[in-house]
KOLLUMVO-521546 format. One line per 5 residues: their letters; for each residue z, y, x of C-alpha. Coordinates in Angstrom, 2 decimals. Each point is the difference from the previous one (the first is absolute). Layout:
A	Z Y X | ...
***
This chain:
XXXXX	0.00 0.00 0.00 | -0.89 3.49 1.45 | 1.95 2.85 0.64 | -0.86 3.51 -0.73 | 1.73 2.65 1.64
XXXXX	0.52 3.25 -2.40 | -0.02 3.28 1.10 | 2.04 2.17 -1.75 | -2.39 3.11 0.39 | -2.80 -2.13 -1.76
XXXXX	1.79 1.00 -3.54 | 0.02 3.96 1.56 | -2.72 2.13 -1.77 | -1.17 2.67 2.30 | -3.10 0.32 -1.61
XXXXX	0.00 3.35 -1.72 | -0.35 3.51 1.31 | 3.12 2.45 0.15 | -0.60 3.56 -0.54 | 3.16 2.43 0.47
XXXXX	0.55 3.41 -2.31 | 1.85 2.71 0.81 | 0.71 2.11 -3.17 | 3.16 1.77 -2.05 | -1.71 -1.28 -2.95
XXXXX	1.91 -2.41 -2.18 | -1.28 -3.78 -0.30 | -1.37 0.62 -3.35 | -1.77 3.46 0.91 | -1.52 -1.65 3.06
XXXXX	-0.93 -2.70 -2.60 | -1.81 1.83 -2.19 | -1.95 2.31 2.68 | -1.03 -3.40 1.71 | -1.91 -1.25 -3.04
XXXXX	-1.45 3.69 -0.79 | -1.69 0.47 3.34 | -0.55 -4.22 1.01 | -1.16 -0.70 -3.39 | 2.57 -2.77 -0.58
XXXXX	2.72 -0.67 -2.23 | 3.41 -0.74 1.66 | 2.59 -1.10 -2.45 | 4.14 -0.36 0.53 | 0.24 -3.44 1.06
XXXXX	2.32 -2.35 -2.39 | 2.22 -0.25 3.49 | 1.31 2.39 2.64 | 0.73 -1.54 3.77 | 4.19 -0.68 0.32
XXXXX	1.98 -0.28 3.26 | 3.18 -0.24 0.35 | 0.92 1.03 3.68 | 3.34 0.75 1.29 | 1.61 -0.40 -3.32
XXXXX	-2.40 2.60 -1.60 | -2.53 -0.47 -2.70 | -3.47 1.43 0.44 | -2.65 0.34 -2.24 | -3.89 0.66 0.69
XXXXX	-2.39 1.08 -2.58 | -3.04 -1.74 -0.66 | -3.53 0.95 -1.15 | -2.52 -2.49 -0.79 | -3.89 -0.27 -0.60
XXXXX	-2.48 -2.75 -0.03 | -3.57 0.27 0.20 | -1.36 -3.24 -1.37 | -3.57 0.25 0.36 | 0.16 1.21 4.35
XXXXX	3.00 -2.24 0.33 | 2.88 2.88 1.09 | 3.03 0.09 -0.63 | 1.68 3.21 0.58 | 4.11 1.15 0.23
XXXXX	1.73 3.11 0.58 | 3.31 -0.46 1.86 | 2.32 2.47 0.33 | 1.65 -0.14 3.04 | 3.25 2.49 -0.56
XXXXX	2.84 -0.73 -2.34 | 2.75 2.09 -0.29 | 3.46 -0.79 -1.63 | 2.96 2.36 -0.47 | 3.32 -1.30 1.14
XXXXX	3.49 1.25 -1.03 | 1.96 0.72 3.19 | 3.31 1.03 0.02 | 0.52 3.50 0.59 | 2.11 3.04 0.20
XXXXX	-2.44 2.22 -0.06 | -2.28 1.36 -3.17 | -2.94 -2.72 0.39 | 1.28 -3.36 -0.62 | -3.42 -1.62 0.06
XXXXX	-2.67 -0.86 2.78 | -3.07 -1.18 0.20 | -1.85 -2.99 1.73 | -3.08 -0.91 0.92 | -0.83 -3.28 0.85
XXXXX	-3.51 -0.79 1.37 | -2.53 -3.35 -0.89 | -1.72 0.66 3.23 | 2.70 0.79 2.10 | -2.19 0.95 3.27
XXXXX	-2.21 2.19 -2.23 | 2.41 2.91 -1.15 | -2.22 2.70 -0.58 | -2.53 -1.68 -1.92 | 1.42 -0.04 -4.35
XXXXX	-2.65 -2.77 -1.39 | -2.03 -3.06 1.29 | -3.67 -0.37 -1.90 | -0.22 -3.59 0.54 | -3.33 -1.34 -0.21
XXXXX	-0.86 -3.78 -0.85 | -3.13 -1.66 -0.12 | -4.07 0.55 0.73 | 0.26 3.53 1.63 | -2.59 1.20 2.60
XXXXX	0.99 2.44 2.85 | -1.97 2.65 -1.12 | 1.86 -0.37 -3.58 | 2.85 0.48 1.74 | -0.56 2.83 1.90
XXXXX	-1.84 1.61 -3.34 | 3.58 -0.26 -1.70 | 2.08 1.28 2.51 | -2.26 3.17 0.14 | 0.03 0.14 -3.94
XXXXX	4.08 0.08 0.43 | -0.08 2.67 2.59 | -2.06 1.84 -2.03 | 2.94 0.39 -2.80 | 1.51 2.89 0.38
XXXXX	3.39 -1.28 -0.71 | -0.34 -1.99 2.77 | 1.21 0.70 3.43 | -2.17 -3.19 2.12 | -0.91 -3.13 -0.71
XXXXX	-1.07 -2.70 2.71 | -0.11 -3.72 0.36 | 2.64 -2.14 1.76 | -0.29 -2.74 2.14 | 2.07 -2.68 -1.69
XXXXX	0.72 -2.19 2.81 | 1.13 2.93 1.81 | 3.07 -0.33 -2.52 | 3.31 -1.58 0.18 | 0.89 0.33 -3.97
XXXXX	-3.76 -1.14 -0.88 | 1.83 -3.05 -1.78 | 1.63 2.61 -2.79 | -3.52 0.74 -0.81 | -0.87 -4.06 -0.87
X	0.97 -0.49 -3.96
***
């Protein structure tokens, strides 16, 4: 009887595209310019991302769209969620604020445009130019993903 070795980083998909954001829109905002100037149609996902790290709950918001008929699949990640915390205090503010990251080595960037499927480079490149374009928005550029440690967080 044979025996077949498994690599564990046979069930890893790094086969989609990563484009950061960097905007002070909101998710839904960001959402709704994305399908006025890419001509698509990103919906809330039925799920947000959820860590718990450290003790602390975090909680990323998802965006979803499919396009059957090229094969795409399409999801706006935020990468920023903030949390207030009661601290104990003396002074007037008894509340303070925390950020936690998905993508911890990529602070300044606020959402991931991940990109599954048939996608050409020069598709690509096409809608990171359409995003700069917004004025809203402050860049846009794609990522290498196996330049990052967290890429697992992006896998669901």
């Amino acid at each position: 009887m044979p025996i077949y070795e498994v690599n564990i980083n046979e069930f890893s998909n790094d086969d989609y595209v990563l484009i950061g954001i960097h905007t002070t829109l909101s998710e839904y905002k960001l959402a709704y310019l994305l399908n006025q100037h890419l001509h698509i149609k990103f919906n809330r996902a039925g799920y947000d991302l959820d860590f718990i790290k450290k003790g602390s709950q975090s909680s990323y918001t998802v965006y979803e769209y499919t396009n059957v008929k090229l094969c795409q699949d399409w999801f706006l990640i935020a990468n920023v969620y903030k949390s207030t915390l009661e601290v104990e205090s003396i002074s007037l503010f008894n509340q303070s604020d925390s950020i936690t990251r998905l993508i911890p080595e990529k602070k300044k960037v606020d959402f991931f445009l991940k990109l599954e499927g048939d996608f050409d480079y020069d598709s690509i490149v096409k809608i990171v130019e359409v995003i700069k374009q917004i004025p809203q928005i402050i860049t846009s550029y794609q990522i290498e993903v196996n330049s990052l440690k967290s890429k697992d967080f992006l896998i669901f």
